[in-house]
C-alpha positions in Angstrom: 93.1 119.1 90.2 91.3 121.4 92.7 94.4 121.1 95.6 96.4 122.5 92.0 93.7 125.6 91.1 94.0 126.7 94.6 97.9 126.9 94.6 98.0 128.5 91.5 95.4 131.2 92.7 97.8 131.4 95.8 100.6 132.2 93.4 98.8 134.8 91.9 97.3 136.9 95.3 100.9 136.7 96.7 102.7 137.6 93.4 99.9 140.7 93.1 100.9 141.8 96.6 104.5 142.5 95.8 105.8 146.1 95.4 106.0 146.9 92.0 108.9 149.2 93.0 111.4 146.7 94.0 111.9 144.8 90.5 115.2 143.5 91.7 115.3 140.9 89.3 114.9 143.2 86.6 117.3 146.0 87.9 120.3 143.5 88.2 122.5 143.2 85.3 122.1 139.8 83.3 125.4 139.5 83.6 125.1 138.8 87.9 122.6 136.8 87.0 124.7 134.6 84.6 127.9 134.7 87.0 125.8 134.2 89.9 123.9 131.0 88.3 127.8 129.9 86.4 128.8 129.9 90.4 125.4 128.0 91.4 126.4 125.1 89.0 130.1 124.9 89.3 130.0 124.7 93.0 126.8 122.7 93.5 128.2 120.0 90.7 131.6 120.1 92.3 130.8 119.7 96.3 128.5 116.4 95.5 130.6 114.5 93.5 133.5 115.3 95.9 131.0 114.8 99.1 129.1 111.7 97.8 130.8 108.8 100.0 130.1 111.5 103.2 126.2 111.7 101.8 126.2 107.9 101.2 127.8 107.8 105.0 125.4 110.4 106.2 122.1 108.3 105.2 123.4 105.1 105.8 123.4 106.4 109.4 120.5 107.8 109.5 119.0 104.5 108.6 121.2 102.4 111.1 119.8 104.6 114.6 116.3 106.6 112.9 114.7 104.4 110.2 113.8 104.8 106.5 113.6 107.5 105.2 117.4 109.0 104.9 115.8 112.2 103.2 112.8 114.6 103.9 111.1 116.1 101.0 108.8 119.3 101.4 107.3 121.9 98.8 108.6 125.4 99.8 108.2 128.7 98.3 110.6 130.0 95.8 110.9 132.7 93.5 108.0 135.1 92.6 106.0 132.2 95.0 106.9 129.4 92.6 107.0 126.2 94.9 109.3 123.4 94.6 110.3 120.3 96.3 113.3 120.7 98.8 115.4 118.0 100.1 116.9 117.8 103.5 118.0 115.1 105.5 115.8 113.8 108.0 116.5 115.0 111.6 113.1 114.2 113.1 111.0 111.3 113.9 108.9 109.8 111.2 105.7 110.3 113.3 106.5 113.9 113.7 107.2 114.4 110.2 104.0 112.6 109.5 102.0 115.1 111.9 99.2 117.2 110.4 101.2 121.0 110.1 100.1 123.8 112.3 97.7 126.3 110.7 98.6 129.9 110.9 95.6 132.2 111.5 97.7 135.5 111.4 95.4 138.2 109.2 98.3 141.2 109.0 101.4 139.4 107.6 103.5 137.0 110.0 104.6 138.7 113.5 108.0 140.1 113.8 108.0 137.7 116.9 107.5 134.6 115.0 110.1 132.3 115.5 110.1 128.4 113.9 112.7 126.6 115.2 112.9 125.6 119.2 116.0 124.5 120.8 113.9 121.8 122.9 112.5 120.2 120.1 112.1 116.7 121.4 111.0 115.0 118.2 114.8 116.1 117.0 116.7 112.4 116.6 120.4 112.0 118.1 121.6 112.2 114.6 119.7 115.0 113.6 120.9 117.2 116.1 124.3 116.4 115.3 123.6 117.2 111.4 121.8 120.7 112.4 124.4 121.3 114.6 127.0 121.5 111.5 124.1 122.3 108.8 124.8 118.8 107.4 121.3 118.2 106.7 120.7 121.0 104.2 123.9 119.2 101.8 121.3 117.4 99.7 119.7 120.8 98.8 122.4 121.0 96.5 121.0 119.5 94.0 118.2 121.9 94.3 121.1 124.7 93.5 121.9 121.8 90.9 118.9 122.1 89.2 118.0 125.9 89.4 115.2 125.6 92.2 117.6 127.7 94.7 121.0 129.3 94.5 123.9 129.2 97.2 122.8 132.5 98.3 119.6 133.8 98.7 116.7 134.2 101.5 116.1 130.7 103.0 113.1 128.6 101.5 110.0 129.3 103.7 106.9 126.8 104.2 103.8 127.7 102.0 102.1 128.0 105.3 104.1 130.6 105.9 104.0 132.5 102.5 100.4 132.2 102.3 100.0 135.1 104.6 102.8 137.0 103.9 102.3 141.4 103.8 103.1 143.2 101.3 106.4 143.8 102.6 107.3 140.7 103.9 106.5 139.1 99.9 109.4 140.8 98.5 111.5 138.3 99.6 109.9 136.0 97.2 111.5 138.4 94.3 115.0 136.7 94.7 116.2 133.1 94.2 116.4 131.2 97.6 119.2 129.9 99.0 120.8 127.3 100.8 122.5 130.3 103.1 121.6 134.1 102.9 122.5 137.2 105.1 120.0 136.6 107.3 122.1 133.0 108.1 125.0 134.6 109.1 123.7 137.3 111.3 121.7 135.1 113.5 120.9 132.1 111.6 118.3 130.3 114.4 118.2 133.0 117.1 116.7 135.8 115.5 113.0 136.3 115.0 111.0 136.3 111.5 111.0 140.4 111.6 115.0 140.0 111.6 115.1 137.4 108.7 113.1 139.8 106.6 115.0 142.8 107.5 118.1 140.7 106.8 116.8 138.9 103.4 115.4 142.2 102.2 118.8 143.8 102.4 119.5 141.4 100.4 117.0 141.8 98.1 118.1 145.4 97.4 121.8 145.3 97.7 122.5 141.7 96.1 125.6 141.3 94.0 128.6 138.6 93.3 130.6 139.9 95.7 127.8 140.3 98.2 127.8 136.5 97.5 131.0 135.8 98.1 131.6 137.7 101.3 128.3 135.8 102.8 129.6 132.2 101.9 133.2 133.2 103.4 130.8 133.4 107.0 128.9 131.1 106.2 132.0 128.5 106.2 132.7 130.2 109.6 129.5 129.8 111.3 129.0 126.6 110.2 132.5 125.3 111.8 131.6 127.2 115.0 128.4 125.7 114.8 126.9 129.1 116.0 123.5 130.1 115.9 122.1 126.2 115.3 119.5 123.6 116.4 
């Protein structure tokens, strides 16, 4: 009861450090919002169901040469800090997935310089680089899309870690959907820094629309068979 008090109150201190000017949400005709969710379902329903014997294939192998368990389940931040459970597939080792997470200590916001990922990541398995490599492992987030946690499009899904000490600038990417790709993904996607992604995802923020939408999952499809920008 107390771990769920002190999330809530979380919620609230980042929600009460957004700018009150940038009510995208509310600035956006419901009809985007209607087409945009229509396109969520439509696309989400249609890629499992025509990609289920390639996700059956996909954890069956990740099974065969890295153990149980096929998927990786973590809360992340969503919209207006509302967290959910996202579902990847696994591409490290259980015991690193089982580590206690780092604790970030940053008291203004979190540095431009901040980057996540590493391209030496040891604890990555064979498979798992192979799945980054093509973004294979973000495929069962669709069902997140599926269920209305996250939308195709949209500023990736941070770590509460993360969003916990977000500015007041860097919160407003909270005020959109998440998504499995954004505009951050296809200008960089691994290789820029956290100040890009939020100049990126804030863009987005302020310029969203369908066609936006469109254009960035037309990249995306290009990135991801170039396999640019990955690890």
């Amino acid at each position: 009861m107390s771990i769920q008090i002190q999330e809530q109150k979380e919620e609230e201190f980042q929600v009460g450090k957004m700018d009150r000017r940038m009510t995208v949400p509310e600035r956006k005709s419901s009809g985007y919002r209607l087409w945009k969710r229509l396109l969520d379902i439509v696309v989400s329903l249609s890629v499992l169901l025509c990609c289920l014997p390639l996700l059956i294939a996909l954890a069956a192998l990740i099974i065969i040469f890295s153990g149980r368990p096929a998927l990786f389940i973590q809360t992340r931040t969503g919209t207006n800090n509302k967290r959910f459970r996202m579902f990847k597939f696994r591409t490290m080792t259980v015991s690193r997935h089982n580590e206690k997470r780092h604790t970030y200590n940053w008291d203004e916001g979190v540095p431009d310089s901040f980057q996540f990922k590493t391209e030496s990541d040891t604890a990555v398995t064979p498979i798992g680089k192979f799945l980054r490599k093509y973004s294979l492992d973000e495929l069962p987030q669709l069902l997140n899309v599926l269920v209305g946690h996250m939308s195709l499009v949209g500023p990736r899904p941070e770590m509460t870690s993360i969003t916990n000490l977000y500015n007041s600038h860097q919160v407003q990417r909270l005020l959109v959907k998440p998504g499995i790709t954004g505009y951050a993904q296809i200008n960089g996607r691994s290789e820029i820094n956290h100040g890009k992604k939020v100049e990126y995802d804030l863009y987005y923020v302020k310029n969203c629309s369908l066609l936006f939408d469109m254009k960035i999952i037309a990249a995306t499809i290009i990135y991801v068979i170039r396999a640019k920008g990955a690890y």
